[in-house]
C-alpha positions, 0 to 999 in steps of 0.5 A: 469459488471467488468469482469475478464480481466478487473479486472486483468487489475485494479490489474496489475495498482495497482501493477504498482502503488504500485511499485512506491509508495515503491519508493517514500516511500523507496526514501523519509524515506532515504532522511529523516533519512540519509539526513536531520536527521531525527529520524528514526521512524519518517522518515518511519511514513512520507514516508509511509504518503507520499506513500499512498497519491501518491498511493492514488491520483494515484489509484483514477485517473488511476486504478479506475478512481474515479468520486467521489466528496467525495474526503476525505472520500474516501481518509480516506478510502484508508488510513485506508486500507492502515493502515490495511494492515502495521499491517497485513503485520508485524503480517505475517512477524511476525508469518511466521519469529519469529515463523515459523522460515522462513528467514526473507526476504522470509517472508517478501515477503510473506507477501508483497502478502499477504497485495497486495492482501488484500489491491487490494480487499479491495479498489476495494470493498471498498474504489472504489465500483463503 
């Protein structure tokens, strides 16, 4: 039985997680596009890739402690809730700066919450119901 201390503590190593996949997507999409010249939209498509699988192989092992042998379906599943939350997070960033008329940086931290905790629920229920 998952109890609430033991889900705060998945949460806290899923965030810890996330924090180091932007860096690796942010770290890589730069090296890519100001480095090795990349088009610009290709260098963020493969620094998201790149993140989700560190963020997939990294939430597997240590915040869910996955035993699955199914590695790839499970895989597939994390990526497409990975994917959800990209086209969750630019329709709120949308909607709270283009239309609300928030700054656009807040709006983007709302909606990186919002997409945290979507993602969060989506895999624990999901992608690693255990």
């Amino acid at each position: 039985m998952l109890t609430l201390s033991s889900l705060l503590l998945r949460f806290l190593k899923f965030a810890v997680v996330g924090v180091s996949g932007t860096c690796i997507d942010f770290g890589l999409t730069w090296l890519l596009k100001e480095k090795a010249h990349l088009y610009k939209f290709i260098a963020n498509a493969i620094g998201f890739v790149v993140a989700a699988t560190s963020n997939y192989i990294l939430n597997r092992v240590w915040t869910w402690q996955s035993l699955s042998p199914d590695i790839a379906s499970e895989y597939l599943k994390f990526f497409c809730v990975s994917l959800l939350g990209l086209g969750l997070n630019t329709l709120i960033l949308y909607l709270l700066h283009s239309k609300i008329h928030w700054n656009f940086y807040l709006s983007k931290v709302g909606a990186t919450g919002v997409v945290m905790l979507w993602n969060f629920f989506a895999n624990n229920f999901f992608t690693f119901a255990l």
